[in-house]
VOPAGU-2260 file (C-alpha; in pm, 1 decimal, decimal comma):
REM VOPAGU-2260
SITE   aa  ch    i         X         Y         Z
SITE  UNK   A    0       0,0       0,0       0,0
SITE  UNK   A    1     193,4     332,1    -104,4
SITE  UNK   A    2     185,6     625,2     107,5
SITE  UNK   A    3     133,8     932,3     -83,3
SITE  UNK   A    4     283,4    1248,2      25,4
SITE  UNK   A    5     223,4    1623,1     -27,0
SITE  UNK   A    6      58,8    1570,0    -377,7
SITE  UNK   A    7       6,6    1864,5    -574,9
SITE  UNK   A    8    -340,1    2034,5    -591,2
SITE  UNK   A    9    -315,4    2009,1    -946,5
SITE  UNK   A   10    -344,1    1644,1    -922,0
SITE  UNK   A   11    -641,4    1596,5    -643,1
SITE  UNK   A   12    -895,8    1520,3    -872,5
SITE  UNK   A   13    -701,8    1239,2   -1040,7
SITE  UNK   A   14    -570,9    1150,5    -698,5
SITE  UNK   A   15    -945,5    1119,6    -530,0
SITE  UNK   A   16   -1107,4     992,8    -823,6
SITE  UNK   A   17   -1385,3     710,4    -763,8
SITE  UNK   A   18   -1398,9     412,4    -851,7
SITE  UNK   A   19   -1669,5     412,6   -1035,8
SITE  UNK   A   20   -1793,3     249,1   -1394,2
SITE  UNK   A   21   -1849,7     486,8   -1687,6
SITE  UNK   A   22   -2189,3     667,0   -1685,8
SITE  UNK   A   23   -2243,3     573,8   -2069,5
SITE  UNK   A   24   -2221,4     174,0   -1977,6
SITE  UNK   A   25   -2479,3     233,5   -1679,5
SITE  UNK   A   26   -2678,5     454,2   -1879,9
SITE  UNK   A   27   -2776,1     223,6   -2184,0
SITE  UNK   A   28   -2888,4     -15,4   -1933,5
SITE  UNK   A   29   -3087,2     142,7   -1673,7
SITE  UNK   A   30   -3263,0     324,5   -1975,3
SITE  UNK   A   31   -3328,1      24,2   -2164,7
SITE  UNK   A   32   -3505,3    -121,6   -1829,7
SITE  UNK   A   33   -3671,8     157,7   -1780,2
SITE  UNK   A   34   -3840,3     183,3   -2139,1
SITE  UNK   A   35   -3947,7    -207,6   -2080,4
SITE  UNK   A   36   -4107,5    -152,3   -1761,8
SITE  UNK   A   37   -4286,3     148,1   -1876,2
SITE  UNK   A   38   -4467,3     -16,5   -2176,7
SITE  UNK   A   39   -4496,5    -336,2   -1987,8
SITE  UNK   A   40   -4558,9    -302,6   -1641,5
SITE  UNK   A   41   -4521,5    -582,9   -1336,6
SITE  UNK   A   42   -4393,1    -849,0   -1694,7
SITE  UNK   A   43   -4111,1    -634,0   -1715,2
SITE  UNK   A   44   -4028,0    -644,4   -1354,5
SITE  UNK   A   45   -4106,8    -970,7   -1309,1
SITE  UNK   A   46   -3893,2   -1043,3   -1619,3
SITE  UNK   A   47   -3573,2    -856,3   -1483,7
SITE  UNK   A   48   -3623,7   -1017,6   -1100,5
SITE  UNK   A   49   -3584,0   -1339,9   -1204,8
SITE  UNK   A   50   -3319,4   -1241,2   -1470,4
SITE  UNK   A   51   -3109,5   -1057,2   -1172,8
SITE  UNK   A   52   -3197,9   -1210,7    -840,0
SITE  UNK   A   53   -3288,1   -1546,2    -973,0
SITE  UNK   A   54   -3611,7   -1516,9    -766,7
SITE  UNK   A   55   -3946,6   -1654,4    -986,8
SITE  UNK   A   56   -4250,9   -1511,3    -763,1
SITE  UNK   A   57   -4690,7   -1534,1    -787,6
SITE  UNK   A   58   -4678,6   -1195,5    -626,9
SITE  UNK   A   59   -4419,7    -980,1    -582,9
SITE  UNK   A   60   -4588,3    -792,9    -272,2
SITE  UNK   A   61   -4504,6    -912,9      97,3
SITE  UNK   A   62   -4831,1   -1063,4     316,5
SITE  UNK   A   63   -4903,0    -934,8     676,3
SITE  UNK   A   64   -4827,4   -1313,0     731,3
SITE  UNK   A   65   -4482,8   -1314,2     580,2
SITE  UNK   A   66   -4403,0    -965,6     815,5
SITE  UNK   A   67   -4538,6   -1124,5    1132,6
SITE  UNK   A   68   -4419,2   -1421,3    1095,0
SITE  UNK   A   69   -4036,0   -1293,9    1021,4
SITE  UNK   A   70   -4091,8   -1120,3    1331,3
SITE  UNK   A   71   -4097,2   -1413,2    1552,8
SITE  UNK   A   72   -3762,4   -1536,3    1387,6
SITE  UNK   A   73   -3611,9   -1187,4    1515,8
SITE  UNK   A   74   -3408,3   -1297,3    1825,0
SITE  UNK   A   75   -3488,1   -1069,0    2144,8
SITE  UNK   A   76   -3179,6    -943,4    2190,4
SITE  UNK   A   77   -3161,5    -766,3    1834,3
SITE  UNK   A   78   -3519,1    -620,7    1879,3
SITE  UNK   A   79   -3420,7    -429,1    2174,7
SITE  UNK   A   80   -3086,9    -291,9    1989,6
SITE  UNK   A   81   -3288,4    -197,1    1698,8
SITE  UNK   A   82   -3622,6     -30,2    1940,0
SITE  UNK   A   83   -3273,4     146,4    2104,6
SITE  UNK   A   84   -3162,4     255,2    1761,2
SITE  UNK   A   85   -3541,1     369,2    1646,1
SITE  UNK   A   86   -3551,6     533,7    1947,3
SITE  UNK   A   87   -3244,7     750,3    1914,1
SITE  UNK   A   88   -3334,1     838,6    1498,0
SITE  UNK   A   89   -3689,1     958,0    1611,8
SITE  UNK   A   90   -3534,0    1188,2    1903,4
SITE  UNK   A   91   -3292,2    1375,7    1669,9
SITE  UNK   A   92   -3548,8    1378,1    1412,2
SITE  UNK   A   93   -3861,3    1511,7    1563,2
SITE  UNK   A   94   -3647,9    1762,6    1734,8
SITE  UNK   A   95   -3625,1    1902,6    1345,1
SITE  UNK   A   96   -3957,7    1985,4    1350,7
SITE  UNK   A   97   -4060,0    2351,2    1253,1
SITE  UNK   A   98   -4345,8    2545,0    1314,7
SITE  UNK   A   99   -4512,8    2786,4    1068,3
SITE  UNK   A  100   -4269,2    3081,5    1002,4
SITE  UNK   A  101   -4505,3    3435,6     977,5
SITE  UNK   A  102   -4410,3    3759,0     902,8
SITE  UNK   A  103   -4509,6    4086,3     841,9
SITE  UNK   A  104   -4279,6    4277,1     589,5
SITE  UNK   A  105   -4512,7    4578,3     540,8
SITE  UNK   A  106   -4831,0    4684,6     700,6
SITE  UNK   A  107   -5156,8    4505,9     589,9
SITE  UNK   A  108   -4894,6    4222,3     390,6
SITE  UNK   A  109   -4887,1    3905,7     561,2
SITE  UNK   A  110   -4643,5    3644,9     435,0
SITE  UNK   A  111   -4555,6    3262,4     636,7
SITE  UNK   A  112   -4435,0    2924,7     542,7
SITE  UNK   A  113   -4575,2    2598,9     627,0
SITE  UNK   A  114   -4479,6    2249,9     595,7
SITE  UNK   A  115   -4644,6    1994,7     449,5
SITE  UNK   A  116   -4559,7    1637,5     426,6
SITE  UNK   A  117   -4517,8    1450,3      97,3
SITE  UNK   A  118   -4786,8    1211,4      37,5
SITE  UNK   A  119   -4653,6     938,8    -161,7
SITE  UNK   A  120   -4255,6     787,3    -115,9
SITE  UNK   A  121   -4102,4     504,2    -201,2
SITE  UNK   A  122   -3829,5     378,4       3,1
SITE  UNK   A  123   -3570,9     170,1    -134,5
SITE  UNK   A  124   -3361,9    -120,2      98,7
SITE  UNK   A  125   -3059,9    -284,8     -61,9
SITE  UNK   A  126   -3024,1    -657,8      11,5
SITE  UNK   A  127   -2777,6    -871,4    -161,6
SITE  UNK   A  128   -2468,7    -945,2      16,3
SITE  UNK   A  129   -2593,5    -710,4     340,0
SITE  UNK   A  130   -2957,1    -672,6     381,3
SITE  UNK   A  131   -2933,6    -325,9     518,6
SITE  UNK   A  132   -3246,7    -315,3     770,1
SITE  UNK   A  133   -3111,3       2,9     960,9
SITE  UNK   A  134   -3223,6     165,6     614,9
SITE  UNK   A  135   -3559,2      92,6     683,8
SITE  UNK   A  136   -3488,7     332,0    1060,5
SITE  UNK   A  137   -3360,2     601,5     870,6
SITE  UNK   A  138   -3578,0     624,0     631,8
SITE  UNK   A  139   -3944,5     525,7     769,2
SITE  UNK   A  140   -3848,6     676,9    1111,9
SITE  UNK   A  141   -3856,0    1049,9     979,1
SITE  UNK   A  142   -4126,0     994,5     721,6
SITE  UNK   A  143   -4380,1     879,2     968,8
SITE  UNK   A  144   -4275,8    1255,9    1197,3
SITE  UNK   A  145   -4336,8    1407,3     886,5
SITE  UNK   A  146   -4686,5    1282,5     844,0
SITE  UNK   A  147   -4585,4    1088,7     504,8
SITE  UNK   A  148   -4923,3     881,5     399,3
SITE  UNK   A  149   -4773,1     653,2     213,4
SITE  UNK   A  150   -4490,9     439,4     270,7
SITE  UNK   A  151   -4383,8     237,7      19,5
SITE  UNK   A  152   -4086,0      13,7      20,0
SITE  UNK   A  153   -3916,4    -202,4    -179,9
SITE  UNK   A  154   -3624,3    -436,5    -183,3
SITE  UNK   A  155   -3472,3    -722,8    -355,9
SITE  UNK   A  156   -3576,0   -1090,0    -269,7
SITE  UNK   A  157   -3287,3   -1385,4    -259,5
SITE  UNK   A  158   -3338,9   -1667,7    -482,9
SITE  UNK   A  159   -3641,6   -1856,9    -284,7
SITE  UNK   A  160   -3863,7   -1523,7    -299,8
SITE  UNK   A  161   -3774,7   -1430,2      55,0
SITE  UNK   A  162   -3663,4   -1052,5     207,0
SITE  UNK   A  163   -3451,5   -1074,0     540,9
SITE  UNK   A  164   -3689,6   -1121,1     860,7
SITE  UNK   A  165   -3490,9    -793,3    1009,0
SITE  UNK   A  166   -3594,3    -598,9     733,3
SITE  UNK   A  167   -3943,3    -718,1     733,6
SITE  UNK   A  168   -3957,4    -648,5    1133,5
SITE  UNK   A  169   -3815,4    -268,5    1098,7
SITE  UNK   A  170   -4059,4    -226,1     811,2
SITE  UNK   A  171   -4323,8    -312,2    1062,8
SITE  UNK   A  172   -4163,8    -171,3    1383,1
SITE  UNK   A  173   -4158,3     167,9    1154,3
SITE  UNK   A  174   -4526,9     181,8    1026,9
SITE  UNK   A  175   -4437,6      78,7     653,2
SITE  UNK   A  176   -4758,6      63,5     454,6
SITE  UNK   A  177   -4665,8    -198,4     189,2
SITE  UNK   A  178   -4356,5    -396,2     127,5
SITE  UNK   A  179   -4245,5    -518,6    -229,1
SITE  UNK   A  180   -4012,1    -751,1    -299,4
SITE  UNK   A  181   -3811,5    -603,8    -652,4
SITE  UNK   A  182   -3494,2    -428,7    -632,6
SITE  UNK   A  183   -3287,6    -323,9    -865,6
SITE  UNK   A  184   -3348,9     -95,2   -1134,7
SITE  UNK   A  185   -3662,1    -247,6   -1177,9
SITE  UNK   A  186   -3796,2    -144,7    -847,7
SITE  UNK   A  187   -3704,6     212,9    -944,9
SITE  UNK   A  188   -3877,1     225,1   -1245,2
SITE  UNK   A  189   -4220,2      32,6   -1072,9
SITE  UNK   A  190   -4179,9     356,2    -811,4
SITE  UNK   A  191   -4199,5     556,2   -1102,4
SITE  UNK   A  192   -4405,0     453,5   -1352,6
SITE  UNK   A  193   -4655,7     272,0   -1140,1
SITE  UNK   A  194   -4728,6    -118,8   -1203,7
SITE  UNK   A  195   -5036,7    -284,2   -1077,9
SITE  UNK   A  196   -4831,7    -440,5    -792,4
SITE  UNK   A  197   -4607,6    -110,7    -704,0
SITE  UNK   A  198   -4731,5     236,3    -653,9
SITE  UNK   A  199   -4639,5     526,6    -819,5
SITE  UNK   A  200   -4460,7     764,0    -549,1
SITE  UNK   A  201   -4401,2    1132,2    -574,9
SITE  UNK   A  202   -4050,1    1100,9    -423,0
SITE  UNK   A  203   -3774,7     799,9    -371,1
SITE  UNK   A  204   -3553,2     773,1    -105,8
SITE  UNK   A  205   -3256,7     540,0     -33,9
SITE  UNK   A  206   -2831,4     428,9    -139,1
SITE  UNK   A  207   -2816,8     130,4    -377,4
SITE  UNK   A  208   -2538,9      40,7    -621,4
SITE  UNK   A  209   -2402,5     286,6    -933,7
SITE  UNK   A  210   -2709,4      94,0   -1128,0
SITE  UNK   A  211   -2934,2     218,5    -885,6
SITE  UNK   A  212   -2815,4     532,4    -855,6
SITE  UNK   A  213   -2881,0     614,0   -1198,6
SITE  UNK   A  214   -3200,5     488,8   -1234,2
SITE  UNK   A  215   -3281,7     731,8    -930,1
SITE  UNK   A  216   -3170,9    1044,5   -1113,2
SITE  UNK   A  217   -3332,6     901,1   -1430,3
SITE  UNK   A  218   -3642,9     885,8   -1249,2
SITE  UNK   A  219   -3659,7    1287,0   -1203,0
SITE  UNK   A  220   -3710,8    1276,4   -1594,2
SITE  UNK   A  221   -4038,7    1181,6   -1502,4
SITE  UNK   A  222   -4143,9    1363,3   -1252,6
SITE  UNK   A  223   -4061,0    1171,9    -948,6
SITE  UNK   A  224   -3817,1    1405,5    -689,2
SITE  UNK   A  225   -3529,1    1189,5    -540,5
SITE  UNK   A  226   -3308,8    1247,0    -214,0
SITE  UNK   A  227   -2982,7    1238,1    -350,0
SITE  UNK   A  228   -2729,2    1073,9    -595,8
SITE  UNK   A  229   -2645,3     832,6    -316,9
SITE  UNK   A  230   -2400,4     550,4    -435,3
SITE  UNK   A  231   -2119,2     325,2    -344,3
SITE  UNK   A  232   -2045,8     394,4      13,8
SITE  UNK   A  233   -1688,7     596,1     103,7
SITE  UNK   A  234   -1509,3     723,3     406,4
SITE  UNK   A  235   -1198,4     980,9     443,2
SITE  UNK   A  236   -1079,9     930,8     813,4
SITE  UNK   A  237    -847,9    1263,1     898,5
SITE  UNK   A  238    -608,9    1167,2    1141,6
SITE  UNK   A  239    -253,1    1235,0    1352,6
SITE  UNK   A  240     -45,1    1074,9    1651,8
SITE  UNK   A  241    -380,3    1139,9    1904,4
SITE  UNK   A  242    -547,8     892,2    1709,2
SITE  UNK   A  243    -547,5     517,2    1764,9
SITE  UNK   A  244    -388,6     319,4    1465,0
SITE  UNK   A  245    -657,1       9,0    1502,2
SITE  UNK   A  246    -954,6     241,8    1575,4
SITE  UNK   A  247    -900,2     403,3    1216,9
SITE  UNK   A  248    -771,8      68,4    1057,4
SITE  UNK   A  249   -1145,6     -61,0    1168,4
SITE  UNK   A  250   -1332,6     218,9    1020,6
SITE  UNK   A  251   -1152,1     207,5     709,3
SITE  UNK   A  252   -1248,4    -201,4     706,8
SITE  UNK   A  253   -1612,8     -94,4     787,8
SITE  UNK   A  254   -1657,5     145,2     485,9
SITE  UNK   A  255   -1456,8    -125,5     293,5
SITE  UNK   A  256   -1675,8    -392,2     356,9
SITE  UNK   A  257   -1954,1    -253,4     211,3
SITE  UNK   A  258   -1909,0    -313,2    -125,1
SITE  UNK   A  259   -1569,4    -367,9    -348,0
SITE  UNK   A  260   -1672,2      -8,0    -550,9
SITE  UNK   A  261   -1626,7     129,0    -172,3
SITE  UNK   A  262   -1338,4     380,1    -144,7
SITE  UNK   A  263   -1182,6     490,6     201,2
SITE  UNK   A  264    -890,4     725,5     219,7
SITE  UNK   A  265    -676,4     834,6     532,4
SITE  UNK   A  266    -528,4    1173,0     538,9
SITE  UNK   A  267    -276,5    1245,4     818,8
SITE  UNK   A  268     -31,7    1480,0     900,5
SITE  UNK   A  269     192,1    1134,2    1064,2
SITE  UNK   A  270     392,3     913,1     818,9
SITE  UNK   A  271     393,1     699,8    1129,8
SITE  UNK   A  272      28,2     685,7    1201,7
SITE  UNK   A  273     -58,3     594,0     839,7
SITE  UNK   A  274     280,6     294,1     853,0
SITE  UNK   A  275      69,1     152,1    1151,6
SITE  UNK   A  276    -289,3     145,9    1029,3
SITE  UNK   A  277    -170,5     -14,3     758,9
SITE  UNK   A  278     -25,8    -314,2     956,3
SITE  UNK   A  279    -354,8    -303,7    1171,4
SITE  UNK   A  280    -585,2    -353,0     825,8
SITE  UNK   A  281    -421,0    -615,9     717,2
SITE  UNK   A  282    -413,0    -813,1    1124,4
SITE  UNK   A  283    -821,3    -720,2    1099,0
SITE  UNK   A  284    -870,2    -760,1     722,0
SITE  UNK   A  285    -811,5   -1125,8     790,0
SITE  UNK   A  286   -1006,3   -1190,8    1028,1
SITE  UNK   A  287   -1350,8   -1069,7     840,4
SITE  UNK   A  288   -1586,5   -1248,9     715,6
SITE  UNK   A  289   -1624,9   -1049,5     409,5
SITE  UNK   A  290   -1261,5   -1057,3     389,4
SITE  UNK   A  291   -1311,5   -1062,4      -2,2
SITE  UNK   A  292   -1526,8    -774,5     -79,0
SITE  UNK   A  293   -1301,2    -537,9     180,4
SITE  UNK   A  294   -1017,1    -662,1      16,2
SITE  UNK   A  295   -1123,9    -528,9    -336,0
SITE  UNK   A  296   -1242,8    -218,9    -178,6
SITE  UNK   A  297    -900,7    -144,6     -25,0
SITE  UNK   A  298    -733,2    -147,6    -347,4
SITE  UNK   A  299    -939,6     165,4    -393,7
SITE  UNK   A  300    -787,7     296,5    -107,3
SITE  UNK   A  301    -546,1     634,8     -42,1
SITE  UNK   A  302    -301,7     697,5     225,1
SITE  UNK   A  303    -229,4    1028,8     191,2
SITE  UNK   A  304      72,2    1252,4     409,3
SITE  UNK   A  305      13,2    1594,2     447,1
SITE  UNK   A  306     244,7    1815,2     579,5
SITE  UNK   A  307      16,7    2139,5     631,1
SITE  UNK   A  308    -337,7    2115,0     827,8
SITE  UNK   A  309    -449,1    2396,3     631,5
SITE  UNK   A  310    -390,4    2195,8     311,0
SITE  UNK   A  311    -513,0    1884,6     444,3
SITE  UNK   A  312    -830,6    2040,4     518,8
SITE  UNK   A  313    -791,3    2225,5     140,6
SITE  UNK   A  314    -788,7    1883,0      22,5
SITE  UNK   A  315   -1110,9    1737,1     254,2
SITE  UNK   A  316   -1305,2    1989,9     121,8
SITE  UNK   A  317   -1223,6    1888,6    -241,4
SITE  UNK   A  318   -1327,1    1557,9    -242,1
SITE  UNK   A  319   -1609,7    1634,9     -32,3
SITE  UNK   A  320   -1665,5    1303,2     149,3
SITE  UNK   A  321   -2016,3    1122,7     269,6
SITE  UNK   A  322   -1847,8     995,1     569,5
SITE  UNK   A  323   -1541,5    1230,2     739,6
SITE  UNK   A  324   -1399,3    1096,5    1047,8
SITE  UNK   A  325   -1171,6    1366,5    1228,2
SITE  UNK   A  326    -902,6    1265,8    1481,2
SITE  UNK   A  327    -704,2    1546,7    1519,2
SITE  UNK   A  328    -556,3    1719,2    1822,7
SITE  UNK   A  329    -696,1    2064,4    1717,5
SITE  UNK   A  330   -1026,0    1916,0    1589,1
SITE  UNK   A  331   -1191,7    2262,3    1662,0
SITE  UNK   A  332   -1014,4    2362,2    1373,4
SITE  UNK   A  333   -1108,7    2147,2    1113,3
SITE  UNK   A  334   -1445,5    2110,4    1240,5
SITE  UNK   A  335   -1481,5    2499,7    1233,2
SITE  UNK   A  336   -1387,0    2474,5     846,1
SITE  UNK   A  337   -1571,5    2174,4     687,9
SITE  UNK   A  338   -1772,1    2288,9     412,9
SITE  UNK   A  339   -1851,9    1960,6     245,7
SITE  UNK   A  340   -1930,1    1651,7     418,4
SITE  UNK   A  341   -2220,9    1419,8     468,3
SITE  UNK   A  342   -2188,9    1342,4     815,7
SITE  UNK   A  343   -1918,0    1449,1    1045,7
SITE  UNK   A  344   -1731,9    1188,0    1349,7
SITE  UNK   A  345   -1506,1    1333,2    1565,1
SITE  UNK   A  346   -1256,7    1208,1    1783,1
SITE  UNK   A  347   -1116,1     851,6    1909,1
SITE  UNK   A  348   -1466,8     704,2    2050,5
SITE  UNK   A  349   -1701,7     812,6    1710,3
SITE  UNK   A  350   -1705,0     506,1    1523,5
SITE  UNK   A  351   -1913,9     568,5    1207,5
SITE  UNK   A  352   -2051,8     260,7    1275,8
SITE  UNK   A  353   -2268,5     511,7    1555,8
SITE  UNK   A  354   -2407,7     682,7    1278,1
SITE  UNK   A  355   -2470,2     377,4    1072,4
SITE  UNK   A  356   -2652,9     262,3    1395,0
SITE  UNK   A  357   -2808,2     421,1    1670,4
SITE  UNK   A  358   -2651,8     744,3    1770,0
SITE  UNK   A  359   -2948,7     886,7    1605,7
SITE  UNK   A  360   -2839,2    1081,3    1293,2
SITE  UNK   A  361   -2941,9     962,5     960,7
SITE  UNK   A  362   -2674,1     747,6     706,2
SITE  UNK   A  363   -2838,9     804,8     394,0
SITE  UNK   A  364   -2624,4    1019,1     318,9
SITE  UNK   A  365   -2425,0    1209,3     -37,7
SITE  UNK   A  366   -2197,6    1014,1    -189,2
SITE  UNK   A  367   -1908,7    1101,5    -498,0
SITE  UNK   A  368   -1876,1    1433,9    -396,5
SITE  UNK   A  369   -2243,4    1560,9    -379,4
SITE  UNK   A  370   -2161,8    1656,0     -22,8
SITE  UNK   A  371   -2059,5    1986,6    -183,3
SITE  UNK   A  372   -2444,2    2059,5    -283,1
SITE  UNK   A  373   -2656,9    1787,7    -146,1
SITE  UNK   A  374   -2747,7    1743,8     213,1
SITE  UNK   A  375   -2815,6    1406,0     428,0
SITE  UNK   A  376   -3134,2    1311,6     444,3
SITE  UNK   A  377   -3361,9    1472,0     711,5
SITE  UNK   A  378   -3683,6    1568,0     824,8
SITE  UNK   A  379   -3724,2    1807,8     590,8
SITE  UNK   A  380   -3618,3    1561,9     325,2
SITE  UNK   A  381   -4009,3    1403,7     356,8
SITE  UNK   A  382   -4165,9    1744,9     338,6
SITE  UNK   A  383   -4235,6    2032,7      92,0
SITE  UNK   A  384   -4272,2    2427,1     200,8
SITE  UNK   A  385   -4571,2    2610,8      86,9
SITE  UNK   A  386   -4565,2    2950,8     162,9
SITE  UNK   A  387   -4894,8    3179,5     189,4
SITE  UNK   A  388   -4981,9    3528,0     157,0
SITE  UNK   A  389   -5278,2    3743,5     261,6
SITE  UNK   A  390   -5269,0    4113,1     142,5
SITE  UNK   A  391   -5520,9    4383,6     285,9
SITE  UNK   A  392   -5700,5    4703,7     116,8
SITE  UNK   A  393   -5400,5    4957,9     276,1
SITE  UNK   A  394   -5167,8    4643,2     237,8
SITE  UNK   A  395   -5177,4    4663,5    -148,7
SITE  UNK   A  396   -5205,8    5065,3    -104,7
SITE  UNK   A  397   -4865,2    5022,7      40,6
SITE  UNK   A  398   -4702,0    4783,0    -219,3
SITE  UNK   A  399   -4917,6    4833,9    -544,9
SITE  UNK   A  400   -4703,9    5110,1    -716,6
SITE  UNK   A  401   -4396,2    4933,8    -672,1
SITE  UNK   A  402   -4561,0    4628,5    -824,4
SITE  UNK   A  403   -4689,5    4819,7   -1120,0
SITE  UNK   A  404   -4350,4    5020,1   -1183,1
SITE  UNK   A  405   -4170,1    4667,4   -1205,1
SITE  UNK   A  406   -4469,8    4506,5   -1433,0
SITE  UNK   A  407   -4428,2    4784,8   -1657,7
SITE  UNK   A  408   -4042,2    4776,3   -1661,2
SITE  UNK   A  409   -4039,6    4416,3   -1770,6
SITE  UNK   A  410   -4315,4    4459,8   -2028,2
SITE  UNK   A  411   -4611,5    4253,5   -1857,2
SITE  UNK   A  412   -4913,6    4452,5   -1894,6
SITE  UNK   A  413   -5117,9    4203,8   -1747,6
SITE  UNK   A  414   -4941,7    4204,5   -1443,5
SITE  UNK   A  415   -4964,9    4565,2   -1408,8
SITE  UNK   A  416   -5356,2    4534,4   -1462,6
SITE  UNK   A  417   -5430,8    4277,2   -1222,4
SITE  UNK   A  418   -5283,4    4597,6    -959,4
SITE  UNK   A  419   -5386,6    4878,7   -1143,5
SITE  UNK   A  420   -5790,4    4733,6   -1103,9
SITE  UNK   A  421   -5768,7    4683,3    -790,1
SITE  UNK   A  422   -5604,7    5015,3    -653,9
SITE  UNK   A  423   -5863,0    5172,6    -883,0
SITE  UNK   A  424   -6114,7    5006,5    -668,8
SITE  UNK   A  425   -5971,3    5077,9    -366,6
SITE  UNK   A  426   -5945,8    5434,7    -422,7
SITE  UNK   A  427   -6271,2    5505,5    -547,0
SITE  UNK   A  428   -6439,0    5359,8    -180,5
């Protein structure tokens, strides 16, 4: 693994590029899906299910049965971590809530902003090689506070037709209003389109693989909002000689394991910090189960030496990661000066893991470098702001001219008129 010191900023955005397929190859697939499942409905994603997951299914939708019945298989021990969890993501979420914001600008003008929640989402789980059920938290958890009618979710079934009984049980646990088992592309395109089996939703929420990712932003073509571009999974731990070498060597290893498209970087201002997490990943790396994936993923990795905070911070900023761990002495500093991050750790006892978990904040979270514009998702994520106005006789007295002058200046007469009446009126009373 070779350290890399002091690169130049000219070459950060080779240095921190993803590893990531080529948008073309993605493209012509996810649009090709897409096309089929509009013309062709629950065939289409039927077709592509079995084609993908191997899974040949009657129905694709999940029975009341099926969900209480995986409950039961849910040992006792995990319920209470993930009630501890639920409890945690609905504290810092409903403390998010905001009441109606009024204001009175000018006499007799009254202007406020409500929120309203969306109606219709769909919510989408990743199985595969890590049924992600702590997904469901972050995602139904906030969308129920918000008010969200309904809840749609969907995820991909293994080869016998089943979902994971912990996903089924936090669907339930959360007040999920149907389950679907199709992931995938396909499931994207069902939340968009609309199939007699899957709802059409006005806005879909939840990570998934570069496929999926795509087929998210596709889906605003037609209409349907999304959260975020959120992809492969990454992590940039910033650390120095505070920090402790198999701490960071284990956060690396639990961004790696994700996926192999995962990419985790350590930036320090220590040659000899990065020399020992690098002994400590490969001690834990073998010890993983997953050992393979977090393998592949480490290839993608960066150990990067930085001589200057100021630049190392610089060079945070520029990749703009989801995940940033900090474990710095002056962490005041580079917590003061984070502009672009998904969610923030700081110091020796933060895992990410806590985040991924039950500390209460959300993981869904930007991924390749939509940190700089995008936000995590949060409350606000499952509402919309409507904003109201209520203008009296002396109100429009006081504003109308102004309204006309800059009407007229633009050249919309009609504009002008719709004032010009009613002063006229108001005058003559």
């Amino acid at each position: 693994m070779k350290i890399i010191t002091n690169p130049k900023q000219e070459d950060w955005s080779t240095l921190l590029q993803r590893p990531t397929r080529t948008l073309e190859t993605i493209e012509e697939t996810v649009i090709q899906i897409f096309d089929d499942v509009a013309r062709n409905g629950d065939k289409a994603v039927s077709k592509y299910t079995e084609l993908f997951d191997g899974a040949k299914m009657a129905s694709p939708l999940v029975s009341s049965d099926e969900i209480n019945d995986a409950a039961t298989r849910v040992p006792e021990a995990l319920k209470v971590a993930i009630q501890l969890a639920k409890t945690n993501i609905e504290t810092f979420h409903a403390a998010q809530l905001t009441k109606r914001v009024a204001v009175t600008p000018m006499p007799g003008v009254a202007c406020w902003q409500e929120k309203r929640p969306i109606q219709k989402i769909g919510l989408y789980i990743p199985g595969g090689t890590a049924p992600l059920f702590s997904t469901v938290l972050m995602l139904a958890v906030p969308a129920k506070i918000a008010g969200c009618k309904d809840i749609v979710l969907c995820t991909p079934p293994n080869r016998e037709g089943l979902v994971a009984d912990e996903i089924l049980y936090a669907a339930k646990l959360c007040g999920v209003t149907k389950v679907i088992k199709v992931g995938g592309i396909q499931a994207i395109a069902g939340l968009t389109f609309g199939t007699s089996f899957i709802p059409k939703v006005y806005k879909i929420f939840g990570p998934g693989n570069q496929y999926v990712t795509v087929a998210k932003q596709l889906a605003t073509k037609y209409g349907v909002s999304i959260d975020m571009p959120a992809g492969p999974s990454e992590l940039l731990v910033l650390a120095d000689d505070t920090a402790n070498a198999s701490y960071v060597a284990s956060d690396l290893l639990s961004q790696a394991e994700h996926g192999t498209d995962s990419q985790v970087i350590l930036v320090s201002t220590s040659e000899k910090l990065i020399s020992e997490v690098i002994q400590e990943l490969q001690a834990q790396l073998n010890e993983l189960p997953r050992k393979d994936i977090a393998q592949m993923a480490i290839k993608n990795s960066k150990f990067i030496l930085m001589d200057s905070e100021t630049m190392a911070m610089q060079l945070v900023n520029d990749y703009a990661p989801e995940h940033l761990i900090i474990c710095m002495k002056n962490d005041s500093f580079f917590v003061d000066n984070i502009e672009n991050a998904g969610s923030v750790f700081i110091g020796n006892y933060t895992p990410e893991s806590a985040g991924d978990y039950a500390s209460g904040t959300n993981h869904t979270l930007p991924t390749n470098g939509f940190s700089k514009a995008y936000s995590g998702v949060n409350l606000d994520s499952f509402t919309k702001s409507i904003t109201f106005q209520k203008i009296s006789k002396s109100g429009l007295l006081n504003i109308g001219n102004a309204i006309e002058l800059m009407a007229e200046a633009e050249g919309l007469q009609a504009h002008k008129n719709a004032v010009s009446l009613r002063l006229k009126d108001i005058q003559n009373t």
